[in-house]
mmCIF file of the N, C-alpha and C atoms, coordinates in Angstrom:
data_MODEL
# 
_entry.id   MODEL 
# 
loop_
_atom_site.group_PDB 
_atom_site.id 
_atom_site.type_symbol 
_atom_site.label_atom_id 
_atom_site.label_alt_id 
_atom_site.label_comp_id 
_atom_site.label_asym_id 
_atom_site.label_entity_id 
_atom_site.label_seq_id 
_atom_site.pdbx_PDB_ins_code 
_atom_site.Cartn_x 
_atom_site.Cartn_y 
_atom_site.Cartn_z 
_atom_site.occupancy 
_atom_site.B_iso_or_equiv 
_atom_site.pdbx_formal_charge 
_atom_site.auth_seq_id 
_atom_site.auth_comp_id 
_atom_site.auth_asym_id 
_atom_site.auth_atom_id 
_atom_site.pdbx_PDB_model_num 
ATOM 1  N N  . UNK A 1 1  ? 104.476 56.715 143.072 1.00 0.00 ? 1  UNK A N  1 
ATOM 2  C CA . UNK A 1 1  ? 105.747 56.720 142.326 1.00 0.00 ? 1  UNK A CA 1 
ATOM 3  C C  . UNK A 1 1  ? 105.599 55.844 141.080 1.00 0.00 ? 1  UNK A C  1 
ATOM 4  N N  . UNK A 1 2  ? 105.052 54.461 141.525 1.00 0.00 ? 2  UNK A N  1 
ATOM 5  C CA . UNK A 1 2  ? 104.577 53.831 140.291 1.00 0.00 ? 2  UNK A CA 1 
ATOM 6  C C  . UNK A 1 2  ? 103.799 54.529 139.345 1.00 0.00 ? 2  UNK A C  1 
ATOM 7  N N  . UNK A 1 3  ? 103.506 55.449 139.314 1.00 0.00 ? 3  UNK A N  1 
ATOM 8  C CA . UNK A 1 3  ? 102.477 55.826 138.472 1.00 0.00 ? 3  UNK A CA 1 
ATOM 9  C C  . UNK A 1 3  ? 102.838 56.818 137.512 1.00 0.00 ? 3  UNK A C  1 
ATOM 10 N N  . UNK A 1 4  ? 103.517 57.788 138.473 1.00 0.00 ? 4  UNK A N  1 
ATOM 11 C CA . UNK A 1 4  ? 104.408 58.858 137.511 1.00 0.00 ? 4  UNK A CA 1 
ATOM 12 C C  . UNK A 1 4  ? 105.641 57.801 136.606 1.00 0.00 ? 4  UNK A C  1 
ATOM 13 N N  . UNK A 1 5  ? 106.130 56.921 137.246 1.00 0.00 ? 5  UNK A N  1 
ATOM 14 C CA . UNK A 1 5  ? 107.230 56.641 136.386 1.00 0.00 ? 5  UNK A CA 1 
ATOM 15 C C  . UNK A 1 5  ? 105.864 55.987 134.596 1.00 0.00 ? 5  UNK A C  1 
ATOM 16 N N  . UNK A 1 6  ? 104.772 55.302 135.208 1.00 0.00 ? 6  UNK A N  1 
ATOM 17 C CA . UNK A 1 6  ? 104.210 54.461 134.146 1.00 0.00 ? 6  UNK A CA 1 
ATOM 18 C C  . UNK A 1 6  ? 103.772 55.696 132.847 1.00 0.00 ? 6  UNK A C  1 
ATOM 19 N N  . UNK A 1 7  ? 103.568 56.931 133.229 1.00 0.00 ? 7  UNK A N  1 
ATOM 20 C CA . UNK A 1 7  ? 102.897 58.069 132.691 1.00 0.00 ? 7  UNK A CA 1 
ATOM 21 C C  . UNK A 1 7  ? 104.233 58.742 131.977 1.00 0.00 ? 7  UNK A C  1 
ATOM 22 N N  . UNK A 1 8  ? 105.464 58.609 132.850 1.00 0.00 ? 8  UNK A N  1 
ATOM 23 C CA . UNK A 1 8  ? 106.092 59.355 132.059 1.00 0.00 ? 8  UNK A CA 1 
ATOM 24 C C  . UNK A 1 8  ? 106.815 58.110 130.664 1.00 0.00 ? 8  UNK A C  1 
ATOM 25 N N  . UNK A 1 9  ? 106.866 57.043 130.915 1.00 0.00 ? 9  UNK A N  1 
ATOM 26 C CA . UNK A 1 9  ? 106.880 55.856 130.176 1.00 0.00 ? 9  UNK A CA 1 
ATOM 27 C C  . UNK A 1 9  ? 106.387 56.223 128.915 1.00 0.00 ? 9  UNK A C  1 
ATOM 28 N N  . UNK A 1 10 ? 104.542 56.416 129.033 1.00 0.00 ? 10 UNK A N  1 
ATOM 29 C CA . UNK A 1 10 ? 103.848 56.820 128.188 1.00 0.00 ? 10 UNK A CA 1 
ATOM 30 C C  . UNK A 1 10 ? 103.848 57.608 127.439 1.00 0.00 ? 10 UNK A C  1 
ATOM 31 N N  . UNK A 1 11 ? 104.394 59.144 128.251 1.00 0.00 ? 11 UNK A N  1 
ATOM 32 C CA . UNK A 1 11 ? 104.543 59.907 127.218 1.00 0.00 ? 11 UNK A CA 1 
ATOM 33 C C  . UNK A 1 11 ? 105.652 60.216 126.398 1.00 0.00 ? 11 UNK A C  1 
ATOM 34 N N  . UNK A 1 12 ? 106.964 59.024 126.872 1.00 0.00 ? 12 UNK A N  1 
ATOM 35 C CA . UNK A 1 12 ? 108.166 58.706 126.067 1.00 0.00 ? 12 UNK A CA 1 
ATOM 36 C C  . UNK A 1 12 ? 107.664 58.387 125.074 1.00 0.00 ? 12 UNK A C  1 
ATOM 37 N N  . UNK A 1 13 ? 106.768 57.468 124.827 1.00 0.00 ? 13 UNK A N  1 
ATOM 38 C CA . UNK A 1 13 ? 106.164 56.427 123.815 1.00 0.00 ? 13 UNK A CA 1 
ATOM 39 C C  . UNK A 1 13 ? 105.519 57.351 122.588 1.00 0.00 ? 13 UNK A C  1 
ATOM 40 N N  . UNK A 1 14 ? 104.566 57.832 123.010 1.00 0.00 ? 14 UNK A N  1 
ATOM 41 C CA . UNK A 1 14 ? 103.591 58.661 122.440 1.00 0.00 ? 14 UNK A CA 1 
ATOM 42 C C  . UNK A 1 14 ? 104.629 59.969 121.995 1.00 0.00 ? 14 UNK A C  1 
ATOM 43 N N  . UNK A 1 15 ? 105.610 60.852 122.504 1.00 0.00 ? 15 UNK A N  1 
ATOM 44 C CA . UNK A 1 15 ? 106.340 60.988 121.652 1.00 0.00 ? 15 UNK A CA 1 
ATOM 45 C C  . UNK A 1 15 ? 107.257 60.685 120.553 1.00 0.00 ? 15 UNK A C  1 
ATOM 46 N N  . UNK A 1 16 ? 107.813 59.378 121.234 1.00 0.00 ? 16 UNK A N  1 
ATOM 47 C CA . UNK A 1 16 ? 108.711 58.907 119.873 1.00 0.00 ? 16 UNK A CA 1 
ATOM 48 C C  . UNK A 1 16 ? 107.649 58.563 118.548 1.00 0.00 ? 16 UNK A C  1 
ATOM 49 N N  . UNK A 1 17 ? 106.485 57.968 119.048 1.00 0.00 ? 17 UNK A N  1 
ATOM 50 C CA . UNK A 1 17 ? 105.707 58.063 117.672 1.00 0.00 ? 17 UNK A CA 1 
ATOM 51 C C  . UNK A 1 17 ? 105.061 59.354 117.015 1.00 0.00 ? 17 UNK A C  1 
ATOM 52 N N  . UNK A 1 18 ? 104.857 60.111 117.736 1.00 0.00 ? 18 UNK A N  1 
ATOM 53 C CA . UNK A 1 18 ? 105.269 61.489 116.892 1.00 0.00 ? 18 UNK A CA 1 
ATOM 54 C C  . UNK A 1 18 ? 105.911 61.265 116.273 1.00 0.00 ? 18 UNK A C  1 
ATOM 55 N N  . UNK A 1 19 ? 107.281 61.700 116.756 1.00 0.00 ? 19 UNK A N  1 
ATOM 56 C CA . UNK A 1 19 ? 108.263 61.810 116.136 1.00 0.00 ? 19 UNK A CA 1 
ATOM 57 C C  . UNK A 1 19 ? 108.527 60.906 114.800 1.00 0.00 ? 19 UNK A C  1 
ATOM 58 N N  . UNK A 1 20 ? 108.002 59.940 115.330 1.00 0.00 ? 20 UNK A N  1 
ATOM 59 C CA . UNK A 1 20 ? 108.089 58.481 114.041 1.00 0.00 ? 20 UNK A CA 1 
ATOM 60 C C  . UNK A 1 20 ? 107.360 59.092 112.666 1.00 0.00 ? 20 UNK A C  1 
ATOM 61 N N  . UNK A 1 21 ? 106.098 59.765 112.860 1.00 0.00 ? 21 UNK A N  1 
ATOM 62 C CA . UNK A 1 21 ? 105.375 60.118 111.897 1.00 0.00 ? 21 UNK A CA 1 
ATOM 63 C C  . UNK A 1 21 ? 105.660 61.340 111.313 1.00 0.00 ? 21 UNK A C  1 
ATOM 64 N N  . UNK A 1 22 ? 106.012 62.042 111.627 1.00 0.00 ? 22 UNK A N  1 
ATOM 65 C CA . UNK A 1 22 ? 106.642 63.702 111.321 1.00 0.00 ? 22 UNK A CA 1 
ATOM 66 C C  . UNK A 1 22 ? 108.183 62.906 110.582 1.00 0.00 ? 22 UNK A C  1 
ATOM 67 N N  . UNK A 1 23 ? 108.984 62.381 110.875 1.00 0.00 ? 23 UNK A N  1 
ATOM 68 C CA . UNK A 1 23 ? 110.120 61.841 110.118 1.00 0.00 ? 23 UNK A CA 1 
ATOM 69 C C  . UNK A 1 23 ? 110.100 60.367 110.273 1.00 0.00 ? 23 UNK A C  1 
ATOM 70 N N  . UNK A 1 24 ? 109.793 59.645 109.586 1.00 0.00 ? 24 UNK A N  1 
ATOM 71 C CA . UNK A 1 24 ? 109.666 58.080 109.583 1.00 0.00 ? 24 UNK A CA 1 
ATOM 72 C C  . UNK A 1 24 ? 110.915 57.935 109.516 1.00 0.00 ? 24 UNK A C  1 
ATOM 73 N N  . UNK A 1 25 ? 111.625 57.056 109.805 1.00 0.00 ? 25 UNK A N  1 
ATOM 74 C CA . UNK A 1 25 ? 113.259 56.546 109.719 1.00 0.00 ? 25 UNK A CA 1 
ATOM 75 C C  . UNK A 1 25 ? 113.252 55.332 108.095 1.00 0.00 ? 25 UNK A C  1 
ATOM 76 N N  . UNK A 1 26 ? 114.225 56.148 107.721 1.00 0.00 ? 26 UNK A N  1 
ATOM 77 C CA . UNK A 1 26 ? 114.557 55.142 106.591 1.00 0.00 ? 26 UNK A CA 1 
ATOM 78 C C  . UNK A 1 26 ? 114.755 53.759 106.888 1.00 0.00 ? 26 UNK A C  1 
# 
């Protein structure tokens, strides 16, 4: 359980910085 929650953590992360780079926030 620890593990899926740490992975899905990760790939919160690793999307929002997508996201960060495709539209940087003013």
């Amino acid at each position: 359980k620890t593990n899926e929650n740490v992975i899905s953590w990760l790939n919160k992360q690793l999307n929002e910085n997508q996201l960060s780079r495709k539209a940087p926030s003013p």
